[in-house]
C-alpha positions in Angstrom: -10.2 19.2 7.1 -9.2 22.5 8.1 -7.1 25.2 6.6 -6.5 29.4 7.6 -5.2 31.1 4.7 -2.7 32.9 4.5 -1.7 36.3 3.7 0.6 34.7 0.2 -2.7 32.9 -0.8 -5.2 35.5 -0.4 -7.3 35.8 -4.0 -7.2 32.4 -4.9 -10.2 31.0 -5.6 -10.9 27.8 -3.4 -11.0 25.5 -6.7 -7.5 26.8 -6.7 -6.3 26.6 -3.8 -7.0 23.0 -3.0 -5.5 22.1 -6.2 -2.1 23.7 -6.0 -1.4 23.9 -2.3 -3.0 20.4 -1.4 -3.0 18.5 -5.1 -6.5 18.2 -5.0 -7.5 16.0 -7.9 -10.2 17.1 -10.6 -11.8 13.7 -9.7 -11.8 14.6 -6.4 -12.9 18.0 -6.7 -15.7 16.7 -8.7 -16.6 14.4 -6.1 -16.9 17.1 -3.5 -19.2 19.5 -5.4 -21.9 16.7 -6.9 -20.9 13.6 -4.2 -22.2 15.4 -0.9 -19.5 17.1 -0.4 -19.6 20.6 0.9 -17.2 23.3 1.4 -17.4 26.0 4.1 -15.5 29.2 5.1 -15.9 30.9 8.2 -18.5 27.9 8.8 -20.3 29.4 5.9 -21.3 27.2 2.8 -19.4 28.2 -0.4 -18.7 27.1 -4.2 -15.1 26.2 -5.4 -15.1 29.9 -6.7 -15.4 32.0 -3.9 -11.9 34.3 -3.6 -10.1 33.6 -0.5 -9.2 36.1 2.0 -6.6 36.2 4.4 -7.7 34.6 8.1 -10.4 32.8 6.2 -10.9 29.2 7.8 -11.4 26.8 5.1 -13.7 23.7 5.9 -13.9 20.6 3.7 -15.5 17.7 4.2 -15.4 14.6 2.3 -18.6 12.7 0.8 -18.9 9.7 2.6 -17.5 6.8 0.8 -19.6 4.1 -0.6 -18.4 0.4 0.4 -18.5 -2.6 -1.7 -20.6 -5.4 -1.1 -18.0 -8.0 1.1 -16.6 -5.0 2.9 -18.6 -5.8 5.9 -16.9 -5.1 9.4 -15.3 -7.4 11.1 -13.7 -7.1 14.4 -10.5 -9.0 14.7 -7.4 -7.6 16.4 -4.9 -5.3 14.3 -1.6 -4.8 15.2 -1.4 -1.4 14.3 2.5 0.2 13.9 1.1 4.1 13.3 -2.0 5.8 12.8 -2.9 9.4 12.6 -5.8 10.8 10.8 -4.5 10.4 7.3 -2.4 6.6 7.1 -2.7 3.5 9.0 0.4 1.2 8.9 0.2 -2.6 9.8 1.7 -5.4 10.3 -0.4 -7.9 8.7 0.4 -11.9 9.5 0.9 -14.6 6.9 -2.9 -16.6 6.0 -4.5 -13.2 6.0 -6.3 -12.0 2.7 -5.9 -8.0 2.4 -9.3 -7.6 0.8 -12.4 -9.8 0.1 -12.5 -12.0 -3.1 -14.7 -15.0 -3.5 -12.2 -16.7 -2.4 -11.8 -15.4 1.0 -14.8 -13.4 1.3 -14.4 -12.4 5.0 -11.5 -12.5 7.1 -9.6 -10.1 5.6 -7.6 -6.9 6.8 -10.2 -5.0 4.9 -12.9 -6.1 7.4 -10.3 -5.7 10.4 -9.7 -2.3 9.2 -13.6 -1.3 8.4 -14.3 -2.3 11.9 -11.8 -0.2 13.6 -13.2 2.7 11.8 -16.5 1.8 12.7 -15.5 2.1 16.5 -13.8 5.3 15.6 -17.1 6.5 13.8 -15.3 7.0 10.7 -17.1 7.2 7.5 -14.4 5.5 5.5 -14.3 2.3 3.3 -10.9 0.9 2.9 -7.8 2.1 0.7 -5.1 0.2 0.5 -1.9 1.3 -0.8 1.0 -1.4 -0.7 -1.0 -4.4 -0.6 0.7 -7.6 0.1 -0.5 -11.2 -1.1 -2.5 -13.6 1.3 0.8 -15.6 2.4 3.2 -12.4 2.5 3.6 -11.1 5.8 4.8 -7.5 7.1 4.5 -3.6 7.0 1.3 -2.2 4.9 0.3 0.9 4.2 -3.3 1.9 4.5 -4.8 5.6 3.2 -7.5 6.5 5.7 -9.6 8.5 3.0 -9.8 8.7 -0.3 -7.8 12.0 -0.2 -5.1 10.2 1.0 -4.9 7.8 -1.1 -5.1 9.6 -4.1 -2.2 11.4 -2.6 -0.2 8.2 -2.0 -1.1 6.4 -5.0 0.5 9.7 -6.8 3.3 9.2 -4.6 3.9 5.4 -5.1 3.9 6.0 -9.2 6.4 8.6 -9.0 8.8 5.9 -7.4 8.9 7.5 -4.2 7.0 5.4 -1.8 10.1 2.3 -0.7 9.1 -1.0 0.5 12.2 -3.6 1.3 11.4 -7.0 2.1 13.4 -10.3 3.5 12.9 -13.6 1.2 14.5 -16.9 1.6 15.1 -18.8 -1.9 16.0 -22.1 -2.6 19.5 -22.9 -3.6 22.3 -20.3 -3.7 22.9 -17.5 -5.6 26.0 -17.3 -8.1 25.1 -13.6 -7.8 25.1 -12.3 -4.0 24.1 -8.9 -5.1 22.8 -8.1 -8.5 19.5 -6.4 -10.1 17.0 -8.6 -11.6 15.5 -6.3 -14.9 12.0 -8.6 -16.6 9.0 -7.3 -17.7 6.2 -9.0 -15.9 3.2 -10.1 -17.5 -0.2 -12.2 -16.8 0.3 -15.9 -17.1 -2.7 -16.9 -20.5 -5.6 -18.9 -18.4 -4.9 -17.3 -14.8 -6.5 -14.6 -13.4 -4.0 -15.1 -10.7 -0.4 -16.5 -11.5 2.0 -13.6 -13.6 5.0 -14.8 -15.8 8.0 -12.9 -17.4 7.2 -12.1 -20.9 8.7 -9.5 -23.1 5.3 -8.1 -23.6 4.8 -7.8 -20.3 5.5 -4.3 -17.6 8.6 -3.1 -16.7 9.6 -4.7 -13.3 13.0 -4.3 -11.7 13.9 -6.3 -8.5 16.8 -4.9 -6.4 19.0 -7.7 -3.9 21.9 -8.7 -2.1 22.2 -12.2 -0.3 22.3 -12.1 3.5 23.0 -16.0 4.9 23.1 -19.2 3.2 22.4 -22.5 4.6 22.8 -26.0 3.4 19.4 -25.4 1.0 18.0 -21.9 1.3 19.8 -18.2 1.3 18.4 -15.1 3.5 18.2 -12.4 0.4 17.0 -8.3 1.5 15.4 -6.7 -1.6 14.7 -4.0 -2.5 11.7 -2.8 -5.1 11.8 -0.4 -7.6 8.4 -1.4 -8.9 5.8 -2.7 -8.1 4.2 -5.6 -10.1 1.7 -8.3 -8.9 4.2 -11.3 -7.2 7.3 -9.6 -8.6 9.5 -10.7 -6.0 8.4 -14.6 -6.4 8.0 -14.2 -10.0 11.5 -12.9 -10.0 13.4 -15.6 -8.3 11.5 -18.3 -9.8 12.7 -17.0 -13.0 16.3 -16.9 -12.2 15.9 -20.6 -11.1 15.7 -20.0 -7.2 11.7 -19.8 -6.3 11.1 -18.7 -2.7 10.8 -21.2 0.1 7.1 -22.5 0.1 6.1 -21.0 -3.1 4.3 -24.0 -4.7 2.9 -21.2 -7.4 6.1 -20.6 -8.6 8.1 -24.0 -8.1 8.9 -23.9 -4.6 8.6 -26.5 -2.6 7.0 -26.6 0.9 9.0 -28.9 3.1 10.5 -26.3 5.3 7.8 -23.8 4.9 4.1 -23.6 4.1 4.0 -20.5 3.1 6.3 -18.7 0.4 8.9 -17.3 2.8 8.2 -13.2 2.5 8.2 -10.6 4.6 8.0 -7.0 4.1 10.5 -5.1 7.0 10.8 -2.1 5.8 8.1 0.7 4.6 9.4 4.9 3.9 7.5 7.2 2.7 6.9 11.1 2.9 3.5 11.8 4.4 1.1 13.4 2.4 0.5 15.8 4.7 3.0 16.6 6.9 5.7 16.3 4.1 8.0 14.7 6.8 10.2 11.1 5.6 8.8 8.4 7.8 10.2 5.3 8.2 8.3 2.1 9.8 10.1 -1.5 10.5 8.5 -4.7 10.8 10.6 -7.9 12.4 10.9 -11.2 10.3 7.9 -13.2 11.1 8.7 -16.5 13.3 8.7 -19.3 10.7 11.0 -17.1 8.5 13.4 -16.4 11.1 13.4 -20.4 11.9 14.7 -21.3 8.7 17.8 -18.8 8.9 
């Protein structure tokens, strides 16, 4: 990464600098300095307190990131909506693990992605920032390096990365449009199914009904957080689980999956500051139910 200063920035100290014009972590600062990092002006190794001049090129360079044990390359095609050399937006299929568990230890999008970067000769592992489950399919955001992501993850906490999705629920809704407000919390005994429980975290699920038929409605929703299975946990708990969603009470005569799709993805980059906006259309055994 490269930066000439400017003429308003000249006698900050690097340290500085990268903090306040490029929100440059202390974590991440600290990983620079003692991670194998290294910082250079005018191609010329410096510390984080050298005083920045006006004209001075700025070099920093990342340590290289340390992979976990599963995330071993895999080369599997990708259909890739955007990438630049910051984010990587997908659209991932229904079936498809995001990252390696013992469960589904290879396969994944995380091994897809690891071996693109390996043909790229990128030193990254993989950061994933709107992850969706196994059987969700649809637009995901990916942070290239862990600058980014730290950037993004900021981002998404402050509310101001949007995801909207297209579900089909069983039954109709008395409701067509309406805001579902429960605190989400892990269901005692599973590592993997959540509950609403009044101990739980706030979760707020935003939607309007698009098409009914004789046993399912088309609903868009919108999040405003973003809690493990909020959206199925949701409409279970209202009394209409998603198509397919045997976790949560569906049932799986129309669909084998539960019947989600994120369409929609907007975010600002981190690093362009623009508003970009990515779209996704309804996978094929959604859009033959409605």
């Amino acid at each position: 990464m490269n930066w000439t200063i400017a003429k308003h920035h000249e006698g900050l100290m690097i340290r500085t600098y990268l903090q306040q014009e490029h929100q440059f972590s202390k974590r991440m600062m600290k990983q620079i300095i003692h991670n194998g990092g290294e910082i250079r002006v005018n191609e010329v190794k410096q510390t984080v307190r050298y005083v920045l001049k006006a004209g001075d090129v700025l070099t920093v360079t990342l340590p290289e990131e340390k992979k976990g044990s599963m995330m071993i390359p895999e080369k599997m095609p990708l259909d890739i909506v955007y990438e630049d050399d910051t984010v990587l937006v997908i659209k991932k299929p229904a079936g498809r693990a995001t990252i390696p568990s013992y469960l589904h230890s290879s396969g994944t999008i995380a091994n897809g992605v690891l071996a693109h970067y390996e043909q790229q000769n990128l030193p990254y592992t993989f950061h994933v920032v709107t992850r969706l489950d196994r059987n969700t399919s649809g637009i995901m955001l990916i942070a290239k390096h862990r600058w980014g992501h730290s950037l993004l993850s900021e981002a998404q906490k402050k509310g101001k990365i949007k995801r909207a999705y297209y579900a089909i629920i069983e039954g109709h809704l008395q409701q067509k449009k309406g805001t579902i407000n429960a605190p989400i919390d892990r269901k005692e005994g599973s590592i993997i199914e959540r509950k609403v429980s009044h101990e739980g975290k706030h979760a707020t699920t935003h939607y309007t009904a698009l098409k009914e038929s004789n046993d399912h409605t088309l609903v868009h929703v919108q999040l405003e957080t973003g809690r493990t299975h909020q959206i199925r946990v949701h409409f279970s708990y209202i009394g209409h689980p998603l198509a397919g969603d045997d976790l949560y009470g569906g049932v799986t005569s129309f669909i084998s999956r539960q019947a989600l799709h994120c369409h929609h993805l907007s975010f600002e980059h981190p690093i362009t500051n623009e508003q970009v906006d990515f779209s996704a259309e309804m996978a094929d055994d959604m859009k033959q139910m409605v």
